[in-house]
C-alpha positions in Angstrom: 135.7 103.7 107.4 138.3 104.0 105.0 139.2 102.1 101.9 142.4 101.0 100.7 142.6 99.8 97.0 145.5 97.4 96.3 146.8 96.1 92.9 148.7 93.3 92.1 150.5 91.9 89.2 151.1 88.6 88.1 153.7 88.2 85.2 153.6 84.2 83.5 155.4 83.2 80.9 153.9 81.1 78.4 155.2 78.8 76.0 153.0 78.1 72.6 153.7 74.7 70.7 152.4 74.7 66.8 150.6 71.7 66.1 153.4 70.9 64.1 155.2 70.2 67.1 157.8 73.3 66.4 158.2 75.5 69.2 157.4 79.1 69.4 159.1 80.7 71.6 159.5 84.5 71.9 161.0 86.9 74.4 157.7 89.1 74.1 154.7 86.1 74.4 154.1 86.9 78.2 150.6 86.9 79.2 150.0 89.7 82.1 147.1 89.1 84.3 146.5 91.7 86.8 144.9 90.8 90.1 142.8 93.9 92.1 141.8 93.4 95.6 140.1 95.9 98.1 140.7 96.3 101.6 138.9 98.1 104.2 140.9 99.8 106.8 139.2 99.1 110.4 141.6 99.9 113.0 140.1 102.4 115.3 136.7 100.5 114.1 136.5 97.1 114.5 135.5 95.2 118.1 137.2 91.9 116.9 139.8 90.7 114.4 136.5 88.9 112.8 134.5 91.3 111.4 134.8 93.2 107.8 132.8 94.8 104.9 132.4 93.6 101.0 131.6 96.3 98.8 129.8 96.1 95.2 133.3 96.4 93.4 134.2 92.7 95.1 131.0 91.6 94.5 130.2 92.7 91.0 133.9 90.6 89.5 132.2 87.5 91.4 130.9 84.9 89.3 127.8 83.7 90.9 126.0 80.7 89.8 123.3 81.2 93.1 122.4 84.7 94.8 123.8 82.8 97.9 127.4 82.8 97.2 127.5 86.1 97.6 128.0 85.3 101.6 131.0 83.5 100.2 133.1 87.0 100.1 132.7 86.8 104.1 136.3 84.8 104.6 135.6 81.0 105.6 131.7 81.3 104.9 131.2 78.2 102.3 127.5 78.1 100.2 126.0 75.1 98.7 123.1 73.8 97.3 121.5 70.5 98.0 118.1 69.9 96.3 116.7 72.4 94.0 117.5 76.4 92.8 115.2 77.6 94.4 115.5 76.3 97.9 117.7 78.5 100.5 121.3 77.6 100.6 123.3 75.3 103.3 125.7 76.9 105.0 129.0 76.2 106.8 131.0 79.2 108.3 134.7 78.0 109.5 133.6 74.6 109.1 130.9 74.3 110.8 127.1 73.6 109.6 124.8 76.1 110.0 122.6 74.2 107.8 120.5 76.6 106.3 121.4 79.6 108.7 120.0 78.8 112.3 123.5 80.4 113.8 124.2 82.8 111.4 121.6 86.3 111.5 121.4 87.7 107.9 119.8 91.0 107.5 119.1 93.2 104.8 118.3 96.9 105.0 117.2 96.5 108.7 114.9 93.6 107.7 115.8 90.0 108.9 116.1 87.3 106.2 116.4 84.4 108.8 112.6 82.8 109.4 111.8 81.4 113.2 109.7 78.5 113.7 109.8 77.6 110.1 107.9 75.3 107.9 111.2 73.6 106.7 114.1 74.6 109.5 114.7 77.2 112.1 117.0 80.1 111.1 115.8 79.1 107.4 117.7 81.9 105.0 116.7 82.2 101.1 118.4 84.6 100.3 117.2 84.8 96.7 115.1 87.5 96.7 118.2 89.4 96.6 119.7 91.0 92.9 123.2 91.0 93.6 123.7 93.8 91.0 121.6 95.9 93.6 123.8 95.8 97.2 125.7 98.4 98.2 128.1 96.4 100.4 127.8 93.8 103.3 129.0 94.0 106.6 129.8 91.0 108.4 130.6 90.3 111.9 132.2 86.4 113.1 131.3 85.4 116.3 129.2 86.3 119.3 130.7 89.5 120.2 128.6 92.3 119.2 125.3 93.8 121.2 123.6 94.9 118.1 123.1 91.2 117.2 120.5 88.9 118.8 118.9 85.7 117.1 120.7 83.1 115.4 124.1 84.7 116.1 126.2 81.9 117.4 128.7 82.0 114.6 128.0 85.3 113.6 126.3 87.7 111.3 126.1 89.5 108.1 123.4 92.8 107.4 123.2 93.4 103.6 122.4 97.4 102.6 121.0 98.0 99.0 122.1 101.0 96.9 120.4 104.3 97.0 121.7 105.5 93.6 123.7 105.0 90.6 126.2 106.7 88.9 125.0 104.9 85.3 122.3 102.6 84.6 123.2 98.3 84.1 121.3 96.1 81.8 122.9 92.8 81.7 121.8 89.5 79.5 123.6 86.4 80.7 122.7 82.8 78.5 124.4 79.7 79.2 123.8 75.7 78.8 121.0 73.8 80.0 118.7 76.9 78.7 120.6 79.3 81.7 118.9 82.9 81.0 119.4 85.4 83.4 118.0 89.6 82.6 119.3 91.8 85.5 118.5 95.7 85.0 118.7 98.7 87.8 118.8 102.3 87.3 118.2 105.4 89.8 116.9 109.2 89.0 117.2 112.3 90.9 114.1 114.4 91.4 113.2 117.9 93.4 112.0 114.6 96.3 115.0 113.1 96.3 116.5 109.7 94.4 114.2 106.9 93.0 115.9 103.5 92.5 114.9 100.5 90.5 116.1 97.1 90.0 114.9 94.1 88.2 116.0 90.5 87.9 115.0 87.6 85.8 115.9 84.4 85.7 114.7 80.9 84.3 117.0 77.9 83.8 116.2 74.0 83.3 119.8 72.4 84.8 121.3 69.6 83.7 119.2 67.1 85.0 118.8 63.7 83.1 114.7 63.4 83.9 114.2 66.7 85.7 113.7 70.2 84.1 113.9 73.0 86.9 111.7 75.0 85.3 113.4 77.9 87.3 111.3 81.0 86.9 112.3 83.9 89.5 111.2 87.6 89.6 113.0 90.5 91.4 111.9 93.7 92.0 113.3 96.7 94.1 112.1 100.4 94.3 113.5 102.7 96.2 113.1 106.1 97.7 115.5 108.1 99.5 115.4 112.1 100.7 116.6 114.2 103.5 114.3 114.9 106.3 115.2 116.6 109.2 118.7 116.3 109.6 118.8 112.5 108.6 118.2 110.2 105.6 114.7 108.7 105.1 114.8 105.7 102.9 111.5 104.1 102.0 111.8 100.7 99.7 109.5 97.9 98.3 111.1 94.4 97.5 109.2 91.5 95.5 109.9 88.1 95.1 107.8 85.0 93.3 109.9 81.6 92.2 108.9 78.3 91.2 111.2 75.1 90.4 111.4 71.8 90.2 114.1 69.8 91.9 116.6 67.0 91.1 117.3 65.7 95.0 119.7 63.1 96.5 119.7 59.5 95.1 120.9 56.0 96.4 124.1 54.9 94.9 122.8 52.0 94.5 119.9 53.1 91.7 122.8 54.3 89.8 125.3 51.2 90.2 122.4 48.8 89.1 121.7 51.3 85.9 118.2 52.3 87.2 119.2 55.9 86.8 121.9 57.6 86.0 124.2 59.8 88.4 122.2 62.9 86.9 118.6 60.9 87.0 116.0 61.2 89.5 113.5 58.4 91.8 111.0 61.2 92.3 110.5 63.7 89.7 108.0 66.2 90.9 109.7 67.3 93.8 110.7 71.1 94.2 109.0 74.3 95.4 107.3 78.1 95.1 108.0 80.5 97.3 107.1 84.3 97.5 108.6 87.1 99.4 107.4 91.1 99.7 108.1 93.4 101.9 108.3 97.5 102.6 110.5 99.0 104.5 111.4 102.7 106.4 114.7 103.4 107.5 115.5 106.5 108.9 118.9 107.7 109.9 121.4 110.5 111.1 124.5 111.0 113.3 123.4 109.7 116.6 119.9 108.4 116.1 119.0 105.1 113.4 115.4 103.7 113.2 113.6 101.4 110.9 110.0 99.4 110.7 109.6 96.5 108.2 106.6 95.1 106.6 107.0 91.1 105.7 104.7 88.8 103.3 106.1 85.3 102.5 104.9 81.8 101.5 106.9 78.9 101.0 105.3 75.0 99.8 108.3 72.6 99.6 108.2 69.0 98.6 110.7 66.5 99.0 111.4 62.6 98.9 113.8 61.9 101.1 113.0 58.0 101.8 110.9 57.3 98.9 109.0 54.6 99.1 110.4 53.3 102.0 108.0 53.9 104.3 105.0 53.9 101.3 105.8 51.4 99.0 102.6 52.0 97.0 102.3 56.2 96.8 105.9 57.0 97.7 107.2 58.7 100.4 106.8 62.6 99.1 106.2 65.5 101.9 105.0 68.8 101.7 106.5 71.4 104.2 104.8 74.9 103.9 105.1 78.3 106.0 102.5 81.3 105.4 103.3 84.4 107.5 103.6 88.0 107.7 106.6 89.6 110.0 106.4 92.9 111.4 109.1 94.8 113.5 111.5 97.9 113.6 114.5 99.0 115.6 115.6 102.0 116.7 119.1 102.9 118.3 121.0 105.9 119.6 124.9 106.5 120.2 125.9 108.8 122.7 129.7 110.5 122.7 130.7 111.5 126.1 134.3 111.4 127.9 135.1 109.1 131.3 137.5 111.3 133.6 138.7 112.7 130.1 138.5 109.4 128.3 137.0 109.5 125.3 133.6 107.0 125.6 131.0 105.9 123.6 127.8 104.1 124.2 125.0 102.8 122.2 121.6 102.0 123.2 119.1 100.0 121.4 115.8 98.3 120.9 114.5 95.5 118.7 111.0 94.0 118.2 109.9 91.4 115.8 106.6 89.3 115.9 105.9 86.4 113.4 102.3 85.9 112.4 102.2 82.7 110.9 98.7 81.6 109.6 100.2 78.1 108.9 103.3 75.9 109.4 102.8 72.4 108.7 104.1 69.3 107.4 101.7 67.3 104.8 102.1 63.7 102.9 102.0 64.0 98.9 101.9 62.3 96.0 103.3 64.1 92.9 102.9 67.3 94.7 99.2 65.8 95.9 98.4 66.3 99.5 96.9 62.6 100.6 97.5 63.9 104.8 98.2 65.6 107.1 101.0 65.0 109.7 101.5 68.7 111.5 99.4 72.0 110.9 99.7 74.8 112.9 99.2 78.4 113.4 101.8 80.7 115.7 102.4 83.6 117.3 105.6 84.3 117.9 107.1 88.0 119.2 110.6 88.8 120.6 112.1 92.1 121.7 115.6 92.7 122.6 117.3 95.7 124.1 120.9 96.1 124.0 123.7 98.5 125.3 127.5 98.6 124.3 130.2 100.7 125.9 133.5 101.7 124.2 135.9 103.3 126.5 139.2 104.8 125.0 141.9 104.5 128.4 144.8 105.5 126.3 145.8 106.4 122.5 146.2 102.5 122.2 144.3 100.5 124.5 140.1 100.7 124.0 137.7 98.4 126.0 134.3 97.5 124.6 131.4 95.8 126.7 128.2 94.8 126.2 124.8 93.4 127.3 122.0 92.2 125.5 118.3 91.2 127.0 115.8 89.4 125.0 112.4 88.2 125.7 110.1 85.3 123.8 106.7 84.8 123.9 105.2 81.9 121.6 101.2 81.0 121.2 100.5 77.8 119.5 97.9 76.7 118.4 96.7 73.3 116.5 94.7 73.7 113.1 93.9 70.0 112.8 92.2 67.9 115.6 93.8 64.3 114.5 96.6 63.9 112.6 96.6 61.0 109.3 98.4 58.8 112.4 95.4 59.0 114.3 97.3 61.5 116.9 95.3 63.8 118.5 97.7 67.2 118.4 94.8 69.8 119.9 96.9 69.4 123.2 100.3 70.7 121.5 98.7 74.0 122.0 99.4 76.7 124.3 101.5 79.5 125.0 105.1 79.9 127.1 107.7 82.5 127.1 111.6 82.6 128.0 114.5 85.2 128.3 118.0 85.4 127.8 120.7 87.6 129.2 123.6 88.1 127.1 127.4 89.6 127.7 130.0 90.5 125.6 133.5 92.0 126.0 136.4 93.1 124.1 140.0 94.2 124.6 141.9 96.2 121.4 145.7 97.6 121.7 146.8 99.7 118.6 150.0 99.1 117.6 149.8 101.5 114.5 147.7 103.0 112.1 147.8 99.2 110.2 147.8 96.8 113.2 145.7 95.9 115.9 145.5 93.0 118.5 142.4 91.4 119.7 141.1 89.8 122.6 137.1 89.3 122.1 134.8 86.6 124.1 130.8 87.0 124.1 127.7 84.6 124.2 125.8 83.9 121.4 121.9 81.9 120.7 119.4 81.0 118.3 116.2 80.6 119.3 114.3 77.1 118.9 110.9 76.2 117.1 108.2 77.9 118.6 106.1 74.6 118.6 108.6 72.5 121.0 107.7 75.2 123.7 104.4 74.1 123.9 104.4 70.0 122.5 103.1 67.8 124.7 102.4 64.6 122.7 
């Protein structure tokens, strides 16, 4: 992979006017403002004219109001924010809604981000447990076209890697209105071992909210370890993650046209979340071979008023979605060189196995964040493996071929944790176990026309698998 650094100039003139209303005009009162961009050379690399890599240079002159944005380097990937700092993004990628990640995989040093059969949506993707300081660089891929990539790839994919080292330590101190305070610090030593890296992040912030204070408090933590071993890189790393907020969520026009509230007020003010994420992580890694196991805790309790007291006009409509769940799983792959009838030809093989216990997903009525029933509770069992092979055949100095196929298996076990729900539904028969596979195929055709330019013809199948609970519901 090579990387080409471009710089631009832009030359304005400007034109000063004294409050007096004399003009000041002079040949030398030119503001320069000089532009830097990065690009990263792919021809010879890339599968499809969709995929690309963000370093930390593009990353660190980014401005970045949530961790999320920092998908918005991957061109036509747009991030908002809908209820609460603390909640995982929406996305839309080419203008389409992924809302918050079911067809886009998101991966970060071998671990996936995206959470199945989640308490608040499949594919669900908070992304901020990550310290944007921290990552190396991002590689993205658009579309269904690439073995590697399994679940929740429809629209394509994006694996985050952190940094090992660096060359000088960062402590940074951002303040800003509404009582924005944000301490990010990371630093890395070399030893006899090998390198040790650390990063922090704080971060508390109220908003501007008329009625609401956030009450924003997030904790990072990264350490890292990395060494030789064998003749690869063995990377060993512990990430934590604990947030709380509060959150200012949609309101009716019609509260703010009649003066009820105001357009920054708030119906129900004790919405928002906490949420906790920690994980370990081995990665191990040389020429030909790459494997990695992964180690996931996380909680989430979210409330939210969507209707409020619409259906309940006495206690309000409040919910409380929450997901408790460890995630274990690993990959391992292996690229083999070899010639065709003298054509150069490569081919990678790989495996993939994830299993989500989850002690409970469930959806609860509340009161000011008091639970007053229960309308779903379950626990699951949910584990997937996917093997993969891709084949890149070079016939001629210009024209490559890559194809590949993908396999994956699901097994879900579901079982009830409540009898009756506040309804009066009984919900012990939603129980029970299933399974399902999927075959998928990709293929790509690349002419080089030079060292700059290549031409593209890509088409491949993508999925995302669907809540582990509709496999099994019955009532």
């Amino acid at each position: 992979m090579s990387v080409k650094k471009l710089s631009y100039s832009l030359v304005t003139s400007s034109v000063l006017l004294a409050l007096s209303g004399e003009a000041l005009a002079h040949g030398n009162n030119h503001e320069r403002i000089s532009v830097v961009g990065r690009e990263v050379n792919l021809v010879g690399e890339a599968i499809s004219a969709s995929q690309g890599y963000i370093g930390q240079a593009e990353i660190a002159i980014r401005p970045m109001l949530r961790t999320g944005e920092v998908l918005e380097l991957v061109p036509g990937m747009v991030v908002s924010q809908h209820s609460g700092t603390g909640k995982a993004n929406q996305y839309f990628l080419r203008g389409f809604n992924l809302d918050h990640g079911s067809d886009f995989s998101t991966m970060i040093d071998g671990m996936p981000i995206n959470n199945r059969t989640h308490g608040h949506g499949q594919g669900y993707t908070d992304l901020n447990f990550i310290i944007p300081e921290a990552i190396a660089g991002v590689s993205y891929k658009k579309g269904a076209y690439y073995a590697q990539v399994g679940d929740f790839s429809g629209a394509g994919s994006a694996h985050m890697s952190t940094m090992n080292k660096v060359d000088h330590g960062l402590v940074s101190l951002s303040l800003g209105e509404d009582n924005y305070q944000r301490l990010a610090a990371l630093d890395s030593i070399s030893t006899e071992s090998g390198e040790w890296f650390v990063a922090f992040e704080g971060n508390k912030y109220d908003g501007p909210w008329t009625d609401v204070d956030e009450d924003l408090s997030k904790t990072n933590l990264i350490i890292k370890h990395s060494q030789k071993v064998a003749d690869g890189q063995l990377t060993l790393s512990f990430m934590g993650y604990d947030n709380s907020w509060n959150s200012a969520d949609q309101i009716p026009q019609r509260a703010v046209k009649s003066g009820l509230i105001d357009e920054l007020g708030s119906i129900d003010k004790t919405v928002g979340g906490e949420s906790s994420r920690y994980s370990v992580n081995a990665q191990w890694q040389n020429e030909v071979w790459t494997a990695s196991a992964y180690a996931i805790s996380y909680d989430m309790q979210l409330w939210s008023n969507f209707t409020y007291f619409l259906d309940d006009p006495v206690n309000g409509d409040q919910f409380e979605q929450v997901d408790d769940r460890m995630i274990y799983g690993g990959q391992v792959s292996y690229q083999q060189f070899t010639e065709l009838n003298g054509m150069p030809m490569t081919n990678l093989f790989g495996a993939q196995v994830r299993v989500d216990d989850i002690d409970e997903v469930g959806l609860h009525s509340s009161t000011a964040r008091v639970r007053t029933g229960t309308v779903k509770s379950d626990a699951v069992e949910q584990s997937s493996i996917g093997i993969y092979w891709e084949n890149q055949l070079a016939l001629s100095d210009e024209l490559r071929t890559v194809f590949g196929l993908r396999y994956d298996r699901y097994d879900f076990d579901v079982r009830s944790l409540i009898d009756v729900n506040k309804h009066g539904v009984i919900l012990t028969p939603n129980g029970g176990s299933a399974n399902d596979d999927k075959v998928s195929a990709k293929a790509s055709v690349i002419y080089t026309l030079n060292d700059e330019w290549e031409t593209y013809a890509s088409i491949g199948q993508g999925f995302h698998s669907n809540d582990a609970r509709g496999t099994t519901i019955t009532v």
